[in-house]
N, C-alpha and C positions, 0 to 999 in steps of 0.2 A: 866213549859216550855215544849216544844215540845221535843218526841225525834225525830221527824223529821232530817236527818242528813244536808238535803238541806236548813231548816232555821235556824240551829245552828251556820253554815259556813255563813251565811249571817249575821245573828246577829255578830259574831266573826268580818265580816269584817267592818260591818258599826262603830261597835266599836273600831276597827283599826283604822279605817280612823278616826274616832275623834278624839282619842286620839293623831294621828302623825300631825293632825292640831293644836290641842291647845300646843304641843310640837312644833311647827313650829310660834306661836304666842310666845311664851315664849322666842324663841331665837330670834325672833326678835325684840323683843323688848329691850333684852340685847346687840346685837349690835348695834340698836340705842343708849343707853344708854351709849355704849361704843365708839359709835362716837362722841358724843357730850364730855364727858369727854376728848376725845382726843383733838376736839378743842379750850376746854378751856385749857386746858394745854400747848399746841402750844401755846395760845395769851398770856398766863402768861411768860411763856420763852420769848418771843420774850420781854413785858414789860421786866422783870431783864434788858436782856441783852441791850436793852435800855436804860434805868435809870443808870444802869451799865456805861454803855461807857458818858454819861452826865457827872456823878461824876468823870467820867477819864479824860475828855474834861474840865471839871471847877479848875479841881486841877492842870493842864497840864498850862492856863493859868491863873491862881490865885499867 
């Protein structure tokens, strides 16, 4: 490698800049992952509390 100090500081950055890219791909894709978790979880809740209130409604008039 060069001891160049001007292409060590360039090399450093280019590899910065990868590196906060493939770090910026990694988080995003965890909160994708963490959105879509959420809205399976919303549509589960909202099922219970549905089927919930049915069984409360069939017992109510049963």
């Amino acid at each position: 490698m060069s001891d160049d100090p001007e292409i060590q500081r360039s090399v450093r950055r280019t590899v910065g800049i990868a590196a906060l890219r493939r770090i910026r791909r990694i988080v995003d894709t965890e909160n994708a992952r963490d959105a879509r978790d959420s809205r399976w979880a919303r549509r589960l809740a909202i099922a219970f509390v549905l089927a919930a209130l049915l069984v409360l409604a069939w017992m109510l008039t049963a």
